[in-house]
Structures are given as structure tokens and as C-alpha cells.
Legacy VTK file of the C-alpha trace (Angstrom):
# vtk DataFile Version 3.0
C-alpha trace
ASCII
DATASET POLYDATA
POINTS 320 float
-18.936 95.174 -53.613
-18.603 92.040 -55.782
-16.388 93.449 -58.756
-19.914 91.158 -60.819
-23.101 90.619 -60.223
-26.283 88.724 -62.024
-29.014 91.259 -63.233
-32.862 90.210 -63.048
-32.408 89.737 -67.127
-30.079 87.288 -66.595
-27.266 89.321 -67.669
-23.656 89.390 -66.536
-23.096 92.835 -64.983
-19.769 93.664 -64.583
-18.206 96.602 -62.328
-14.830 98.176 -61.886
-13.365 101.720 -60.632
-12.328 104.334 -62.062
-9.301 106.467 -61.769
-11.623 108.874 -59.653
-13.219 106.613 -57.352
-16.264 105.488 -59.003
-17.617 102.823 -59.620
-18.841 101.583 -63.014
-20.911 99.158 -64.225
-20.833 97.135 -67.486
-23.449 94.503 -68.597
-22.798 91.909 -70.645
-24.869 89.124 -72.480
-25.382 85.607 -71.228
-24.974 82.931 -73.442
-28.754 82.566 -74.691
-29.004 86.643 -74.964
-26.187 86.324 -77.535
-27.514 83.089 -79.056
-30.502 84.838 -79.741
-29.114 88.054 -80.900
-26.964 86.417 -83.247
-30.111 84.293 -84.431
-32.546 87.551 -85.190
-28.994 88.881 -86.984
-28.996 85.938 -89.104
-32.827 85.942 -89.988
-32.912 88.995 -90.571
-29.489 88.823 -93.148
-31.434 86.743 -94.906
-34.264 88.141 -94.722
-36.481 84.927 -93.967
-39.912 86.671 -94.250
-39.252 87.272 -97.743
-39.807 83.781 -98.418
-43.175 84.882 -99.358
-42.511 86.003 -102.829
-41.883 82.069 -104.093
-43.500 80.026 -101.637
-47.333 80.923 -102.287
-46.759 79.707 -106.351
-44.917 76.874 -104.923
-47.734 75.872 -103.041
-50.431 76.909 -105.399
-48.378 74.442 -107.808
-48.700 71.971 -105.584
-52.278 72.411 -105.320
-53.075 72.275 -109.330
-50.969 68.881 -109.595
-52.645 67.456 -106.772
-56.152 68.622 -107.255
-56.830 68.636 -103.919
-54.842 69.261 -100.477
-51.599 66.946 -100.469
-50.986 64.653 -97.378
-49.432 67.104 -94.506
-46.158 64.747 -95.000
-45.414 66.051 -98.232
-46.906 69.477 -97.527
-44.637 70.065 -94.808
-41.441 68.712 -96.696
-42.352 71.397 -99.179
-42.810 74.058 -97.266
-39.304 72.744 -95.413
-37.182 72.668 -98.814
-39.105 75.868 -99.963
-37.542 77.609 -97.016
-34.072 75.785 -97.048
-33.714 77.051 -100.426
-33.825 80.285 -100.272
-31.902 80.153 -97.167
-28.835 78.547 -98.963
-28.722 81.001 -101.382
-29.684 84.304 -99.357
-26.815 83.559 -97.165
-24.856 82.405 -99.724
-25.570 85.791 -101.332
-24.228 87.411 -98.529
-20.917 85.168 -97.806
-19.917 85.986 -102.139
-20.911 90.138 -101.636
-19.975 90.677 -98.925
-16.771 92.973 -99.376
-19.376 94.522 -102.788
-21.699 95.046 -99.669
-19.093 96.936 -97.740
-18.271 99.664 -100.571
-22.080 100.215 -101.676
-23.640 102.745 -99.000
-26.934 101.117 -98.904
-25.925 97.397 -98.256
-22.546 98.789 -95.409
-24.865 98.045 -92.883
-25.371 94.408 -93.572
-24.512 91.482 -91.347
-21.128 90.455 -92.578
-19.942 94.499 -92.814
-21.191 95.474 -89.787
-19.201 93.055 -88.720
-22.064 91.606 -87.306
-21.454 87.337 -88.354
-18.175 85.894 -89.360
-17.961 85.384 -92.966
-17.122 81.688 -92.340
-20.247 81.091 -89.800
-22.465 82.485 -93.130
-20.908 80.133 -95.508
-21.013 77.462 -93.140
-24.633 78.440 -92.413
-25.203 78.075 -96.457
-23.540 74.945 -96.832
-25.994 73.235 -94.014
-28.922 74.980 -95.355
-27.942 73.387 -98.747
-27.668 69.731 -97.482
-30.984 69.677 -95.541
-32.319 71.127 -98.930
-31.381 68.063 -100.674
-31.785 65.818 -97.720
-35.746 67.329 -97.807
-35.862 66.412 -101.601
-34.560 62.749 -100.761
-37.624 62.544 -98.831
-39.935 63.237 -100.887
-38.740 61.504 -104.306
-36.175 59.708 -106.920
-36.550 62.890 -109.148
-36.593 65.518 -106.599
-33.887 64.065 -105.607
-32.005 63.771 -108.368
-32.846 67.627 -109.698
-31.606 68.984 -106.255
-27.811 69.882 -107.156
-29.264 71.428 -110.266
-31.233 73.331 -108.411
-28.413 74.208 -105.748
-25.976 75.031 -109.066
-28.830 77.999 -109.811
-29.794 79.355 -106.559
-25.675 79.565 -105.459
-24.809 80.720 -108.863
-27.102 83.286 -109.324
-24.947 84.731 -106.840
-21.976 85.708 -109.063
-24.005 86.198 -112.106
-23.669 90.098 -112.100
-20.150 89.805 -112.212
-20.318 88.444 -115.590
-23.524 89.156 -117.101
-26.413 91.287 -117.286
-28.925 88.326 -117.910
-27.963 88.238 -114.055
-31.879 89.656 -113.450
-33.142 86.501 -115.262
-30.862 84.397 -113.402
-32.258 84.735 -110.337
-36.077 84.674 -111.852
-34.781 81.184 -112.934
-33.864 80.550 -109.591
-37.382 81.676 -108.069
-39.094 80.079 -111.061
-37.656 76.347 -109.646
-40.311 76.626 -106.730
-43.492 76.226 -108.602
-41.833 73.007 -110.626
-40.330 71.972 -107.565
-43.284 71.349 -106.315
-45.004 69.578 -108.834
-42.140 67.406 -109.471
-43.371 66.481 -105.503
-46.601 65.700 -106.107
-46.449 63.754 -109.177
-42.634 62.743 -109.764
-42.812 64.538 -113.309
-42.487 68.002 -114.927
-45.800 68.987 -116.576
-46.833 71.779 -118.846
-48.602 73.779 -116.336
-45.777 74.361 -113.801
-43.374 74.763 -117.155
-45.642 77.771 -117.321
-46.020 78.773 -113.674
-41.733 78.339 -113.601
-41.763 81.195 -116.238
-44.493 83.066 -114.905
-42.492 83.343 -112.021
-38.981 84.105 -113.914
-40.533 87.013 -115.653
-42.503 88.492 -112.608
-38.845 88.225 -110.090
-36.843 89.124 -113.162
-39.217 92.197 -113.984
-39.479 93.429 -110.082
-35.154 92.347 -109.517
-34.334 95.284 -112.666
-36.999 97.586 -110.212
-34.534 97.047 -107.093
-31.269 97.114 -109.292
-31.992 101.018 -110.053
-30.783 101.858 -107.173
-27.517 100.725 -107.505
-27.117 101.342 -111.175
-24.325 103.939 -110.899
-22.303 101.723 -107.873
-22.602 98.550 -110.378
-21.197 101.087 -113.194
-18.363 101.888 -110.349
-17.550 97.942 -109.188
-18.030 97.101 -112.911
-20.997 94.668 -112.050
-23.714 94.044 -114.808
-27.366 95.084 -114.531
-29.855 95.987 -117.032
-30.163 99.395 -115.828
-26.076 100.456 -115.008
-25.945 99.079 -118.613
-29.242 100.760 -120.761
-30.329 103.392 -118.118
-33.407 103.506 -116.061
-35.716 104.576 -118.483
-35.071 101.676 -120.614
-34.857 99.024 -117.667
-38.206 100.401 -116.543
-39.488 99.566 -120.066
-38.536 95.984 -119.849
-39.547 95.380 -116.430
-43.082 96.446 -117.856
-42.972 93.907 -120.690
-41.734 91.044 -118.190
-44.834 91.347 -115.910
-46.943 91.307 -119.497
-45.413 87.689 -119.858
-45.875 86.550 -116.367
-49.318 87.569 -116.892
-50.121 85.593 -119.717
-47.610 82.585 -118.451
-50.098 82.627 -115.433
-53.097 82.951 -117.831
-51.626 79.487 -119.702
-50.950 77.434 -117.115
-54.904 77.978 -115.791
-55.930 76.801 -119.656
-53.686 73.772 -119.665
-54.724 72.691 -116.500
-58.240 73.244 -117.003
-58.984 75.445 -113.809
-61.940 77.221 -113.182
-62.918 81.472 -113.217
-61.337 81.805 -109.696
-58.075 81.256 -110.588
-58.156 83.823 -113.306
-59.579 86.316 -111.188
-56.139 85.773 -108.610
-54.341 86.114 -111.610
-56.138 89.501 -112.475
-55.708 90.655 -108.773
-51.628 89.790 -109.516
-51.818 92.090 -113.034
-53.425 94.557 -111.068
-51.070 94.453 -107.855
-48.254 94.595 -110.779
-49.658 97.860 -112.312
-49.831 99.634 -109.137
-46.273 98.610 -108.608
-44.989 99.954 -111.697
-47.047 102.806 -111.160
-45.123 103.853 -108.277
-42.055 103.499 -109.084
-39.704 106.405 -108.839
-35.851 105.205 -109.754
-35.286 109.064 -108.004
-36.757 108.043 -104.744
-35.274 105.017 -103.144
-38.185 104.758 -100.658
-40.849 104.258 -103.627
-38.552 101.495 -104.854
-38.635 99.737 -101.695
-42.293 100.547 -101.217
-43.200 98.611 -104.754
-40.784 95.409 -103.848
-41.646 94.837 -100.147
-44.854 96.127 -99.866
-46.939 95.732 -103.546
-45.006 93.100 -104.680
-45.038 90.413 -101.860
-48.962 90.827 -102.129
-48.518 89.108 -105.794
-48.181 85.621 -104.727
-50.556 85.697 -101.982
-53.388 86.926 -104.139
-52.346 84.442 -106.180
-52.306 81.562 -104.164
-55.244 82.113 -102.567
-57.776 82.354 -105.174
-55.876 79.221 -106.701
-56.563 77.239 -103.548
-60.306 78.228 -103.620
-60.413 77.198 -107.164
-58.807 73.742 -106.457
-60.608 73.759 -102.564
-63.980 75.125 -102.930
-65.144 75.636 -106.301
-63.923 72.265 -108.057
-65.535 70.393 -105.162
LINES 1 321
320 0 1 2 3 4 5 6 7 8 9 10 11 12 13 14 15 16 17 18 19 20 21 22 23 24 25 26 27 28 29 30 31 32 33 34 35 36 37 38 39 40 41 42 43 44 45 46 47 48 49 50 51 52 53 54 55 56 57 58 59 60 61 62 63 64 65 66 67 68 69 70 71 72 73 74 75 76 77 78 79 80 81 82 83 84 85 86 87 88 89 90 91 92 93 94 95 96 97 98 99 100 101 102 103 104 105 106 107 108 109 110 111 112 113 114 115 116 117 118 119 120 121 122 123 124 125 126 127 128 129 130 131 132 133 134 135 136 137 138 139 140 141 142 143 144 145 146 147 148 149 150 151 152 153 154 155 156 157 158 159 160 161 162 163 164 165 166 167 168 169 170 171 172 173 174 175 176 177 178 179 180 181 182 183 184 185 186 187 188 189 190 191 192 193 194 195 196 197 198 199 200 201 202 203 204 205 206 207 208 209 210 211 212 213 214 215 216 217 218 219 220 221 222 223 224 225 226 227 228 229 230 231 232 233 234 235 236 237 238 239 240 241 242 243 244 245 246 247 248 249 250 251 252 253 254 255 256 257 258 259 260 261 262 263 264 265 266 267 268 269 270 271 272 273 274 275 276 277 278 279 280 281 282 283 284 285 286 287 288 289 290 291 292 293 294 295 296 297 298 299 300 301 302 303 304 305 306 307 308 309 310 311 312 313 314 315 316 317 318 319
């Protein structure tokens, strides 16, 4: 017998003896089995269908500036620096915490300590995703261009914020809140007043749910003496100001529909969103980890869709 052979999945199967005779056999990956194991690894690291929670006010932005549907040029360089965003700094994420990661029982079993990617191929990966970021921006124009490292300097800092502050929560809803201006600054190569608003609609709804997720690691931030609203006031008190933060994305929402004139469908996505929000902090449980999750990846990625759709009727159907 052949001491390999080539299985009907394209696999390498290997086979050797043992001390007692018998023989053994071993498969191992091809090249393209491992290429794409290492690529589901890496989207799911960083965790690429999250993208959801920014994107839809991105693109609702883009809609209210435009006033009607973009050309599919400029949509599609959105959508691409929308995605190469968060991708920079998810990974990015990962590279800075990753040996936080490996002492904090529910993040051991992430990519870099599971020893599943190299720390330097998830840097590397960050730095690429970084320069296609601002190579999309180029593309669209001057000022995009021009606002892209500042945008970088947020979405990588963010990243060692909790090492040094507990405004860390806020940090990264400033770093979310860049989408919706982002994409006005596309459309019309200026910042307006209505994605001012949307930007801090969107920094008090992340910042709000990010002090949600951070009760679970309150007392392992307290051990690696990392900042976070609750390791630092408690849980009830964190709770409390997560509450008032999704008041003020509310009404930021609610202001950016006056100063840009839209229409009753709009507010009614934005009451669907206040409504999606209560139920979320109706659920919440900082006792049961699984309600936690349950309110950020379930409730709370339905925010911006809601939102975004009744947004694009109002600028789509009802404005026509």
C-alpha cells in the first residue's frame, strides 16, 4: 500500500504502521481546504456580519444627503470603505488584546489564543484593510480623503482606550458614529448638520449597548486593571447610563429628521429603533451572560435595519 493516497475530498491521506502491525491513516488538508479554513477563522475573528450595526445609518446617511439613490459607483465605494473599516479595527482589536483575550475565560477561545492565526498575519491583515480603507476614500473625494487617517487614528485607537480610560465606551461610539458622516461627506464633499446628528445618534446608541456587553467582564477588567463604566461604578449604575444614552440617540435621530426636513416615515423607523432599544434594556440580565448576548446580537442589530429601511422609503417612496 502507498504509505499516501488522495481522498475523493481532495485531501491528502496519509498512512503509516504501527508498532503492532496496523495500519493507520491520517488526513490532512490540501492547500485550498486550509486556505479556506483559515479564511472562515478570520471572518469569523472579526466577526464580519456584525457590520450591520453601522452600515444601515451609513447608508441611510447617504440616502438623506442625496435625496435620492446615489450612482452604484459611489454606493459601492461606500459600502467597500464601510466594510474595510471595521475590518481594520476588528482585527486590529484582536492583534492589541490578544494576550487580555488569553487570561479572560470568555474571549480564550479566540483566533489569536486558540492559536488559531499568527499574531503577525492579524496585524498584517489590519494594516491592508487600513490602506484599501483610505485608498476607497481617495476614490470617492478630496475630503474623504483627507479625513481618512483621522478616521483610522479612532477606529485603531479605540483599541487601547480601556487601558487608560473609562470614556473607552464612548470611544468606540465615536468610532461607529464616523459611518453616518462618512457617508455624507461622500455624497456632498461637506459635513452637514444632519449627519452631525446621526454621528451622535450613533455614539450614544454603540456607547449605551458597548457598557451592556462590558458587564460581563466587569470583575476581569477590575483584575487586568482595564477601565469600563461598570468594573468602575457597578452594574446597576452602568445599566442606568446605558438607559440615558439610548434617550439621546433617540432624540439625536429625532433632530436630524427635523433638520433635514424628512417626512412621518422616517420618524416611525426611528420609533421602531426606541422601541427595539426598550426591549433590549428590558432584557438585560448582567447575571445571565446569555441575555446579554441575546440583547447585543439579536435586539440590537435589528436597530439599524429598522432604521434604514423606513429612511429609504421616506427618501424612495414617499418624497417621490
Amino acid at each position: 500500500m502507498a504509505p499516501w493516497t488522495a481522498s475523493a475530498d481532495c485531501s491528502l491521506r496519509l498512512s503509516f504502521e504501527t508498532d503492532e502491525g496496523k495500519r493507520v491513516a491520517v488526513s490532512t488538508p490540501t492547500p485550498r481546504q486550509a486556505f479556506l479554513h483559515k479564511t472562515g477563522v478570520l471572518l469569523e475573528m472579526i466577526k464580519v456580519q456584525h457590520t450591520i450595526f453601522a452600515l444601515p445609518f451609513a447608508l441611510a446617511s447617504m440616502l438623506i444627503a442625496a435625496r435620492d439613490l446615489p450612482s452604484i459607483r459611489l454606493i459601492l465605494w461606500i459600502l467597500a470603505c464601510c466594510v474595510f473599516a471595521r475590518t481594520a479595527a476588528m482585527s486590529f482589536n484582536r492583534w492589541a488584546d490578544a494576550d487580555i483575550d488569553s487570561r479572560n475565560p470568555r474571549t480564550i477561545n479566540r483566533a489569536i489564543p486558540a492559536g488559531l492565526l499568527e499574531r503577525k498575519f492579524v496585524l498584517m491583515f489590519a494594516i491592508a484593510s487600513s490602506l484599501l480603507f483610505v485608498a476607497g476614500a481617495a476614490a470617492i473625494n478630496w475630503l474623504a480623503f483627507a479625513l481618512s487617517p483621522v478616521a483610522l487614528v479612532v477606529l485603531l485607537g479605540y483599541s487601547y482606550a480601556k487601558r487608560f480610560t473609562s470614556l473607552s465606551h464612548f470611544i468606540l461610539g465615536f468610532a461607529l458614529g464616523i459611518a453616518p458622516i462618512g457617508a455624507w461627506v461622500a455624497v456632498r464633499a461637506e459635513i452637514g448638520i444632519p449627519s452631525l446628528l446621526l454621528g451622535l445618534g450613533v455614539l450614544a446608541w454603540t456607547a449605551g449597548f458597548d457598557i451592556i456587553y462590558s458587564c460581563q467582564d466587569a470583575k476581569v477588567d477590575q483584575k487586568e486593571g482595564l477601565f469600563s463604566i461598570p468594573s468602575r461604578y457597578g452594574t446597576a449604575k452602568a445599566l442606568l447610563l446605558s438607559r440615558l444614552l439610548h434617550m439621546v440617540a433617540i432624540l439625536s435621530f429625532v433632530g436630524a429628521g427635523f433638520y433635514a426636513s424628512l417626512g412621518a416615515a422616517y420618524y416611525i423607523g426611528v420609533g421602531g429603533a426606541a422601541l427595539l432599544l426598550v426591549a433590549e434594556q428590558w432584557v438585560v440580565n448582567p447575571s445571565d451572560p446569555s441575555r446579554i448576548e441575546m440583547a447585543f446580537f439579536t435586539i440590537n442589530s435589528w436597530v439599524g435595519v429598522v432604521f434604514f429601511l423606513f429612511t429609504a422609503a421616506d427618501i424612495l417612496v414617499f418624497a417621490k
